[in-house]
N, C-alpha and C positions, 0 to 999 in steps of 0.2 A: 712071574713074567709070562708062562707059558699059558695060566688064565686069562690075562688080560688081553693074550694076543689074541686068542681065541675068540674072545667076547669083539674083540676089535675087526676081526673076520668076520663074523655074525651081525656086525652093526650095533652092536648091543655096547655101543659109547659110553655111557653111564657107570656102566658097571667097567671092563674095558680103565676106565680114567680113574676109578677109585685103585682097582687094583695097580694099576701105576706108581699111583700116588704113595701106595704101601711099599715098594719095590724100592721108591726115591729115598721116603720117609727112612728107611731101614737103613740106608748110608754103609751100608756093609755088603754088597751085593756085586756082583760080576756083570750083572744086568743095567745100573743104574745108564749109563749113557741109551741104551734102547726102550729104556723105559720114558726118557725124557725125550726121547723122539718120539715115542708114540703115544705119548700124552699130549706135545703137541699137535700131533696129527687128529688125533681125540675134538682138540678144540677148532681144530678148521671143519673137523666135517659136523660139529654142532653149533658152527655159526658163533663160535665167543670168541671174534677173531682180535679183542684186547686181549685175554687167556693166551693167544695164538701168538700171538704179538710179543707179547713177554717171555713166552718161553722160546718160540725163536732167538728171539733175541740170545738170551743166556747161553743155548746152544753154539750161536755163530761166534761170541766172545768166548767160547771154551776152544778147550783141545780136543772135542769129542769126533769123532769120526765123522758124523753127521752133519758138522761146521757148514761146509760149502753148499752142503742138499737146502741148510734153515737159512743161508743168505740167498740161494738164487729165488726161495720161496717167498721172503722176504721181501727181494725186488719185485713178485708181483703183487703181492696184497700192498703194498704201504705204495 
């Protein structure tokens, strides 16, 4: 997690999203709800805002901490 943040600090998205996605993937982690915020955060600053779309989404239909941050984001892209 503390890679990707990094990489996501830096700009460096790409890389940033994969290591995410390792974090998600892993389903065994204390991180996964920060990781799924900042994958989608990932996908709004590279413009893939279906990517963005979907994983808000998921976010606002969980219990994740982040719920209310991926709805009010929500109401302004869609």
């Amino acid at each position: 997690m503390l890679y990707g943040s990094s990489n996501f600090e830096d700009k460096n998205y790409p890389v940033a999203e994969q290591s995410f996605k390792t974090v998600i993937n892993n389903n065994d982690n204390l991180y996964i709800e920060e990781a799924q915020w900042f994958l989608a955060l990932c996908y709004l600053q590279t413009n893939e805002q279906s990517k963005a779309i979907k994983q808000l989404t998921f976010i606002r239909d969980s219990e994740s901490i982040y719920r209310n941050d991926a709805r009010k984001i929500l109401k302004k892209i869609k």
